[in-house]
N, C-alpha and C positions, 0 to 999 in steps of 0.2 A: 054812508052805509057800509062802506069797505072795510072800515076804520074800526068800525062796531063789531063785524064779524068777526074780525082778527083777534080783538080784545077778546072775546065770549068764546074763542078756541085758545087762551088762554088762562082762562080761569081755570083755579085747580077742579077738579074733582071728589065733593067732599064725600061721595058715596064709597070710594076708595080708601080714605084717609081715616086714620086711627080717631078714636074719640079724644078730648081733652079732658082737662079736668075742671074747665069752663065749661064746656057743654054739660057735664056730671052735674055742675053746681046749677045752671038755670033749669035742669031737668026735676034734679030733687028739692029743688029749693035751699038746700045745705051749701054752706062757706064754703070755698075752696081749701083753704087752712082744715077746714075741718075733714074733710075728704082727704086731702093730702094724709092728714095723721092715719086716718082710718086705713085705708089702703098701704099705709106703712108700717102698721101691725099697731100702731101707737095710741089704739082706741081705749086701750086699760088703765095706761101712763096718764092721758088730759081726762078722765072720767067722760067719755061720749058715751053718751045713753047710748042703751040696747038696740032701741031700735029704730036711730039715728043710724048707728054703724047697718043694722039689715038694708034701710032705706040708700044708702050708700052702694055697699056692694050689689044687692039687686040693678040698681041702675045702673052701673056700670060694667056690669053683667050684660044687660039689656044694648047696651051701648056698644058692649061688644069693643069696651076700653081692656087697650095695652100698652101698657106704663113703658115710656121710653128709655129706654136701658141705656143710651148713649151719655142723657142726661141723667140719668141716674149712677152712672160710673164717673159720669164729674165730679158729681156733686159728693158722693161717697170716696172714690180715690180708688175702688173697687169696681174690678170688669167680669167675676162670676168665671174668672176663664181661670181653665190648670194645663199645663202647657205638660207633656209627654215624651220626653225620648225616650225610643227604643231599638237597640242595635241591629235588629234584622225583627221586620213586621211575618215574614213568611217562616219564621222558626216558631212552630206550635206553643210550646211554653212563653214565650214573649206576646203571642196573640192570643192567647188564655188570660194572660195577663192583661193587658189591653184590656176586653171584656169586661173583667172584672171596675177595672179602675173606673172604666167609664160608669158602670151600671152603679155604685156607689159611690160617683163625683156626680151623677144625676140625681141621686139619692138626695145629698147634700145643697141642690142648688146648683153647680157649678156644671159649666158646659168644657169638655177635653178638647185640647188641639193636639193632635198627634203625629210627631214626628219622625222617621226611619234614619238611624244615621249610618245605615249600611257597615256598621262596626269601622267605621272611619273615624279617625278622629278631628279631622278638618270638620267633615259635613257636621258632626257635634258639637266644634264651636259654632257654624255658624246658623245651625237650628237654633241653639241657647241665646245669640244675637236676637235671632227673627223674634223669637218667642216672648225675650224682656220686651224687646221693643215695640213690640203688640199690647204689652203692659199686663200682662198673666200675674194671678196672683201670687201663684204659684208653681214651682215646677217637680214634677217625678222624676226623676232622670236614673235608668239602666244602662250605667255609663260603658263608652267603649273598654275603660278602665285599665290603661296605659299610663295618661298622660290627668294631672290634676289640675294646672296652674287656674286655668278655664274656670273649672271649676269655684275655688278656692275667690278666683277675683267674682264671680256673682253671689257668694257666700258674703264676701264683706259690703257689698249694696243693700245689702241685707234681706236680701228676699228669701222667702221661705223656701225651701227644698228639702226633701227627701232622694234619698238614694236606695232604688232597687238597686237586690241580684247580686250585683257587684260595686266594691264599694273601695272606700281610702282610708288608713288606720290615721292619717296624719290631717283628716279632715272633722272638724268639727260641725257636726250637722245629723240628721238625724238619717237613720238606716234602716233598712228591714229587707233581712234576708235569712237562708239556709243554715246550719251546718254542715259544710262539703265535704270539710275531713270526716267526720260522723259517718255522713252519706256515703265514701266512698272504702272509706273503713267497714259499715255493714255490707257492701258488694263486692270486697274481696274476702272479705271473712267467709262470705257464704260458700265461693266458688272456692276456695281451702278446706270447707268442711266437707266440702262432695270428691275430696280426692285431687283438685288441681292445684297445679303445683306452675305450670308454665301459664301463668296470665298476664296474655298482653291487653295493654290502655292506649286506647284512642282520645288523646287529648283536645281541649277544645282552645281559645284565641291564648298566646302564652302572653306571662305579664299580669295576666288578670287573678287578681285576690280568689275569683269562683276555682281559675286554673290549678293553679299552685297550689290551692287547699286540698282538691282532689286527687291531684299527682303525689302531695305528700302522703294521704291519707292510704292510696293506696302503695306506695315504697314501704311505710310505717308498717303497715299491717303484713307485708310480706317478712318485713326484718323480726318482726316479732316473732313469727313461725319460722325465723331462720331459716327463710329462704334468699337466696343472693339476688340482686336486683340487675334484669338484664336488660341492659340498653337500648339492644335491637329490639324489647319489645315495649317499649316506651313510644310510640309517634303520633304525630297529627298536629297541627298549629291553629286551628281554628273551628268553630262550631258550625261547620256548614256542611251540607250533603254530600260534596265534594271529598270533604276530606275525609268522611268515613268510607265514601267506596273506595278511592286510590289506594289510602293507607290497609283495607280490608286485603287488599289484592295483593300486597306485598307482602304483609302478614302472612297468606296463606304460601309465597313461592319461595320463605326462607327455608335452610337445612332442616331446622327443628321447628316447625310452626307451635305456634300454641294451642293448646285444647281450649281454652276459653278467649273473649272478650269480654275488655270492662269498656262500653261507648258511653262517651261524657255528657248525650246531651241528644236531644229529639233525628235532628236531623243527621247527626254524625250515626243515630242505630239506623236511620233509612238507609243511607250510603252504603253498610255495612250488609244489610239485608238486602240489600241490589246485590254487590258483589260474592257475596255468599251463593246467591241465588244462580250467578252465572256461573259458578264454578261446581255451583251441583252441590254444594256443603248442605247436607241438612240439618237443622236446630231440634232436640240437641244430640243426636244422632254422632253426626259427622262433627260437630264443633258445639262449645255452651258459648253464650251471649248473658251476659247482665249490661242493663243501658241505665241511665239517668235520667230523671225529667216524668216519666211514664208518660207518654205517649198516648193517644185517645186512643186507637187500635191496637196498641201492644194486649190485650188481654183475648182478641179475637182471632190472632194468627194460626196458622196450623198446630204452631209450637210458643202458647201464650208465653209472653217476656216476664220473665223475674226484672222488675226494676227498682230502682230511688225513686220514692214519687216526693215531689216536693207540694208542700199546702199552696198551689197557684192563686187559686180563690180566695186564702185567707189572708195573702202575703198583698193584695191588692184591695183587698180592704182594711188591714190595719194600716198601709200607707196612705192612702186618702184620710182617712179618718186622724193620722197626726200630721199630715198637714194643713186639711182645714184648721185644726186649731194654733199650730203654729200659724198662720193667716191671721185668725185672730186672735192673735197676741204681737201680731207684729213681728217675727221670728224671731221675739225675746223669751222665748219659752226655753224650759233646759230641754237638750236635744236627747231622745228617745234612741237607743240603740237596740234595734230586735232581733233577735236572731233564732230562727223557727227549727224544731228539729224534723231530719227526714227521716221517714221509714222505707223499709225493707218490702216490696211486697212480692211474693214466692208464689211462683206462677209455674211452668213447666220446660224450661228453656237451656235448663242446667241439667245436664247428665250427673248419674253417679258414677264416681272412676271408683277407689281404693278410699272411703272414710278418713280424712288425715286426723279427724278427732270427734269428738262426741259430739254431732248434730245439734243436741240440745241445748249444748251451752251456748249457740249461737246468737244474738240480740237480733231480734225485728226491729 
């Protein structure tokens, strides 16, 4: 009798357990092969009457069947997974982005794993490690954007990728992102139209393709109006909060401070509006601000932010959307290169000094 018990607190539990495609079949009376195809969308392909296929999915509706995904990614070579790096989860533009990918990788079927590589580039290889080897179909990656080799070696495994944000001219694979020179070209042009002449830039991580573009765009746009490029007001190495307050606070205690800021990037204008704030500067009063990214509160401050907004939303659904398809084609597809333009949007933040030129000619 002991023997018995033991057995009967081992039996599974089938009140718990998923339905089968056995149970479908002696429920409906219909072949398992047959069910198989219909629940595989494949009822149009073998010609299964109409209402064969209803008789099907009712019951297994009723059944309260869920098709085992484990064996279903066997069986296919496909795990519905897109695997995510992103260099800092807590910089609002990267977690807009985020958002977005998810909500149109759900769209598509495909469930996100998402990874922060702290703008490291170790922790980036070995997220992209984790990630293959989890067997993702495919990956987004907003790379730290230093270093490629990493990259380049899962490029030739051949899995499908995309490159947000920041990217590699010497990598073949598919891309979508900005115009930065553009972007930071319409931000210094603005802040010369309203009379500034001394604009310092708070740079964001150096090295990276997003940095450099920026930096040039705004050098370029000074030399065109024949203004000299001062080095003391060139600083900052990275896209974090951090470095817009320190670099803010030095900016304001050199001989000749600047009348404006160009901030590269969400969290370098927060930094920026801390130390501003502690030093009593008011925008754009006491000092002008232009930032990058627009920022979700930049339009509700005391002194709404003229910013670069870039298309967040759009830039994370055109990326999913040509990866699923390079997925399916096996990343034999030709590689997509996108590149979005940003706009100008003129909010309250920039003082008028002395007109350096006609307002109007200005580009949004």
């Amino acid at each position: 009798m002991q023997t018995f018990v033991q057995n009967i607190l081992f039996l599974p539990d089938r009140s718990n357990m998923s339905a089968t495609l056995n149970d479908i079949a002696k429920k409906s009376g219909v072949s398992v092969s047959t069910i198989s195809r219909v629940l595989n969308g494949k009822a149009e392909k073998f010609r299964i009457a109409e209402e064969t296929v209803k008789l099907v999915l009712k019951t297994a509706k009723n059944l309260n069947y869920r098709p085992n995904q484990l064996a279903r990614s066997l069986r296919l070579k496909k795990t519905q997974t897109i695997g995510l790096l992103v260099p800092d989860i807590s910089n609002p533009f990267f977690s807009y982005i985020t958002r977005s990918i998810q909500r149109v990788a759900h769209r598509f079927g495909y469930s996100l794993i998402v990874c922060d590589t702290d703008d490291n580039t170790e922790f980036e290889v070995e997220h992209i490690d984790l990630l293959t080897s989890k067997g993702v179909d495919g990956l987004v990656i907003m790379p730290v954007g230093q270093k490629s080799q990493h990259i380049r070696n899962v490029l030739n495994k051949g899995i499908s990728m995309v490159l947000m944000d920041r990217s590699f001219d010497d990598l073949n694979t598919n891309c979508v992102g900005v115009d930065n020179y553009i972007g930071a070209h319409k931000a210094v042009e603005h802040l010369l139209a309203f009379g500034h002449s001394r604009i310092a830039i708070i740079q964001g991580l150096l090295n990276t393709n997003t940095n450099v573009a920026r930096v040039k765009g705004y050098k370029d746009t000074l030399i065109q109006h024949k203004i000299s490029i001062d080095e003391n007001l060139i600083v900052g190495n990275d896209y974090r909060k951090e470095n817009g307050y320190i670099e803010t606070k030095f900016l304001l205690n050199l001989a000749n401070p600047p009348t404006a800021i160009f901030t590269t990037s969400d969290l370098i204008t927060l930094g920026a509006l801390q130390a501003l704030q502690e030093e009593n500067y008011n925008i754009p009063e006491d000092i002008s601000i232009v930032s990058f990214d627009d920022i979700d509160f930049a339009p509700y401050l005391v002194a709404p932010l003229t910013t670069v907004r870039q298309p967040k939303e759009l830039m994370g659904e055109i990326a999913v959307k040509i990866l699923v398809e390079d997925i399916k084609n096996s990343g034999k597809r030709e590689k997509s290169k996108i590149v979005l333009q940003p706009q100008l949007i003129i909010r309250k933040s920039v003082k008028l000094l002395q007109p350096a030129f006609n307002t109007a000619t200005v580009a949004h």
